[in-house]
N, C-alpha and C positions, 0 to 999 in steps of 0.2 A: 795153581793157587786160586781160590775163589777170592770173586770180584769183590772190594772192600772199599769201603770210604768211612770215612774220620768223621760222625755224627757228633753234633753238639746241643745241648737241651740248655740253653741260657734263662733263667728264670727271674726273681724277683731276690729269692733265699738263696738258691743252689745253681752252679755252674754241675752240670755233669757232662762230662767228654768219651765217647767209647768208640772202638773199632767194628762197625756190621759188613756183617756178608747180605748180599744179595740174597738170599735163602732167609735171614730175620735173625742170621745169629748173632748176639751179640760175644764177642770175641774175649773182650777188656773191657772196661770200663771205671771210670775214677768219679767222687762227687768230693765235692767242696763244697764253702760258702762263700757267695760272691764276695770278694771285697769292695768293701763300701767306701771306704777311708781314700782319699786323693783330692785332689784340686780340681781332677777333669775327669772325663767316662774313659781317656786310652789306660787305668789301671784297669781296666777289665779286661779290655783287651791286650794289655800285654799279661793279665791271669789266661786268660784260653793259647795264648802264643804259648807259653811255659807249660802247660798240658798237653799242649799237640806235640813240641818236636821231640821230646823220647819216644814218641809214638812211630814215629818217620823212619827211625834207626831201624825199628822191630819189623814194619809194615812197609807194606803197598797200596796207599791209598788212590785211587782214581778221582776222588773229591774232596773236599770240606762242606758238610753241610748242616745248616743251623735253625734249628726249631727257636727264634725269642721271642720276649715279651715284648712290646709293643710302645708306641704307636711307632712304625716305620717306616722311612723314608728313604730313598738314593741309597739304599745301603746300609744305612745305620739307625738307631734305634735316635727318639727326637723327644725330649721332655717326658719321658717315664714318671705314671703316675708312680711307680713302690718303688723308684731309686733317683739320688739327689743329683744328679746329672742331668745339666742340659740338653747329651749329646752324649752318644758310646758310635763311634765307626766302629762296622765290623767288614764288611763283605769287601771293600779296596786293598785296608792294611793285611789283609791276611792272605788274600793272593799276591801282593806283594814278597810280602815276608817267604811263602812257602812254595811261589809258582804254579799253583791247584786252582781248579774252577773253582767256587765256592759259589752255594745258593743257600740262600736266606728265606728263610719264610717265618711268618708270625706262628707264634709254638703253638697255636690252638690249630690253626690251621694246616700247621706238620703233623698234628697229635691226630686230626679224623684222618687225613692223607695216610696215617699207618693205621688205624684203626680198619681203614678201608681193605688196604692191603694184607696187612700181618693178624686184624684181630677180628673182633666180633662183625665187622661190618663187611667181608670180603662176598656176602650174599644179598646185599642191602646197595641198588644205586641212590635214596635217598637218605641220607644218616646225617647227624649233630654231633659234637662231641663238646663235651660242656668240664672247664676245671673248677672245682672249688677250692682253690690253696691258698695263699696270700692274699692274691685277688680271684678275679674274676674271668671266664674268658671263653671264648667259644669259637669253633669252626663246623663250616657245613658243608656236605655233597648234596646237591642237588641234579636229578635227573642224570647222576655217575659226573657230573660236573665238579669239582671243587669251587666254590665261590670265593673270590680275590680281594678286589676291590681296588678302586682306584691308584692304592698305596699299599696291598696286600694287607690293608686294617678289614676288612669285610669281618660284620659277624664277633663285631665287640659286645656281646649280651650284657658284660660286667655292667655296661656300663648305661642301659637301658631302664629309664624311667621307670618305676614299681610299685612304691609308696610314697605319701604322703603322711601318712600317719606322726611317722618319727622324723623322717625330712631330714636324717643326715646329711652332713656333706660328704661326698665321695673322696677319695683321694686328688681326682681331677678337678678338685674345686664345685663341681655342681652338685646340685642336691635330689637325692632321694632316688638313688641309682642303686640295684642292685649290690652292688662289689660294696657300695658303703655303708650296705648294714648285714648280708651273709655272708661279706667274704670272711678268711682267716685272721686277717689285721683288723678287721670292724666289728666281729662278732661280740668280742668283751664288752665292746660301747653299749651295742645294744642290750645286752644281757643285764646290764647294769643301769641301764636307763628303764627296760622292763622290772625289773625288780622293783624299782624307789619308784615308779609309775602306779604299781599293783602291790605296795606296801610288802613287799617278802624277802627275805633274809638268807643267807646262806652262810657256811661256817667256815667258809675258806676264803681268800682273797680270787676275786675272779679276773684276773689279767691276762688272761692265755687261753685261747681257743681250744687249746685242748686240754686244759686245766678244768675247764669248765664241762666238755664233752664227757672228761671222764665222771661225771657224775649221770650221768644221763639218764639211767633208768631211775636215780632217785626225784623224789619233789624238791625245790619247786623246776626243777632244772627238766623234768618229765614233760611239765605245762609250758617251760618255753620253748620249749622244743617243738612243740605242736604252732603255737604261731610263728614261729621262724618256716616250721615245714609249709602252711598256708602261702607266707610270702614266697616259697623255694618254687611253689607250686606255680602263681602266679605269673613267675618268670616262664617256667617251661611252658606253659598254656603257651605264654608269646612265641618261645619257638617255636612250636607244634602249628600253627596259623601260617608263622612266617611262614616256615621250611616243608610243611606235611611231609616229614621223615617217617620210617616205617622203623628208625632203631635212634634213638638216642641214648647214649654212654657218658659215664659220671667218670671224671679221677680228678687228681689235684688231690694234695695232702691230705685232705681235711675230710673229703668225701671218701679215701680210699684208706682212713684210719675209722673213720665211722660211720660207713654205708647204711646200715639198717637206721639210724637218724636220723638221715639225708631221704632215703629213696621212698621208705614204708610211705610220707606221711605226703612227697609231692605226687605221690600214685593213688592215696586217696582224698588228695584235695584237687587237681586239673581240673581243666575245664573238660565239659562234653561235646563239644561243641563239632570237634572233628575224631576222628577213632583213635583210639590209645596206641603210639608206639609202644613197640617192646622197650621198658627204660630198663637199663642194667648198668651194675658197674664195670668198665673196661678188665677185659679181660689181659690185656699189656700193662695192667699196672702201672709204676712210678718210671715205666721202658717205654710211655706210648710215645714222647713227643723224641728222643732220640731217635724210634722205630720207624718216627713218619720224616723225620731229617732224612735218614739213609734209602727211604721210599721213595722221597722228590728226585731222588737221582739215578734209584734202580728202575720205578717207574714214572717218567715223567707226568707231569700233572697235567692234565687236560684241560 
């Protein structure tokens, strides 16, 4: 039987759980939406406990390993800007519960970890991988290095100073961060604040991200599109400086439901300042951040 472990993509929207082979196959796979509803963050974790163990019946797993969202600490996820919990433990109750290693990494930082391995980046020691879904988020290799950080937070772009212009507040409480004016939950604010800003009207209610996307080739929804791509632009310049990556890759819901909106306009507005990575959108799709969970354990992280 080939080597398996119990990957998990824990997000902001979606729990997804799947079985991979060392090889990138995925086996099985199940997705949900996180439940949000409880007193405290263990209903999440006991939603992934209820995922895994019909899984155990079937399989052989060698691990549990976890691509989340952040910020994390000792094992558990600590004040999450896009869920109302203080606190979700994951990495003690769950080798408990099932006797398996389990390893925990920030999902942006499992997501290049497979990108590096399984997708477009397995040619590339210096790469980024950037989400646009909910929020915001990003991981980097550097010099074939994965970068960590003191509490595996390294390489929160979301959440990275950008404008002043509109000076929303981010989810995190501060202002004029990236994630709280392109991400997926802050798009509508802005969309809405440009409109009644620049006098222009639209015939539908605009409360959905992709309510709104779907308009995209038409006006005025065309023109905000181009200063949204300005600011998208903005951001990447900063990684390109930070990181000098030769590939940077796009997924997260939002970018891998509407890439040519996303990529066309932050490729012609960057900065020149250093040479153009290749940007493209991940070739592992809405599978890269379970792909780089079951990577931290088929190839350990350097």
């Amino acid at each position: 039987m080939l080597e398996q472990v119990i990957a998990i993509d824990l997000g902001a929207t979606h729990l997804r759980v799947a079985v991979v082979t060392k090889e990138g196959e995925i086996v099985t796979k199940n997705k949900q939406k996180i439940k949000k509803q409880g007193s405290n963050g263990r209903v999440i974790i006991e939603q992934i406990k209820s995922e895994i163990k019909p899984l155990l019946g079937q399989y052989e797993p060698k691990a549990i390993t976890i691509g989340s969202i952040g910020p994390l600490q000792q094992g558990k996820i600590i004040e999450p800007s896009n869920l109302n919990f203080d606190e979700i433990p994951l990495q003690k109750p769950l080798e408990e519960e099932f006797n398996l290693p389990v390893k925990l990494f920030n999902d942006c930082q499992a997501a290049v970890w497979g990108e590096k391995n399984y997708g477009a980046g397995q040619n590339h020691d210096n790469l980024v991988y950037t989400t646009i879904s909910t929020g915001i988020g990003g991981g980097a290799i550097v010099d074939n290095h994965l970068l960590k950080g003191k509490n595996n937070n390294a390489v929160e772009v979301g959440h990275q100073v950008i404008e002043e212009k509109y000076n929303f507040e981010c989810n995190c409480g501060e202002n004029g961060h990236w994630e709280g004016i392109a991400s997926g939950e802050n798009l509508p604010r802005f969309f809405k604040t440009w409109l009644k800003r620049n006098n222009k009207e639209v015939d539908f209610e605009p409360d959905s991200t992709k309510k709104i996307l779907s308009h995209a080739q038409e006006e005025p929804i065309k023109e905000f599109t181009k200063e949204l791509g300005k600011i998208n632009a903005r951001a990447v310049s900063n990684l390109i400086v930070a990181y000098n990556p030769s590939l940077i890759t796009f997924g997260g819901a939002v970018t891998l439901n509407h890439p040519d909106v996303f990529l066309k306009p932050i490729k012609e507005n960057i900065d020149q300042f250093l040479n153009k990575p290749e940007i493209k959108v991940t070739p592992l799709g809405e599978d890269i951040i379970l792909m780089g969970a079951a990577a931290s354990y088929f190839f350990p992280v350097k």
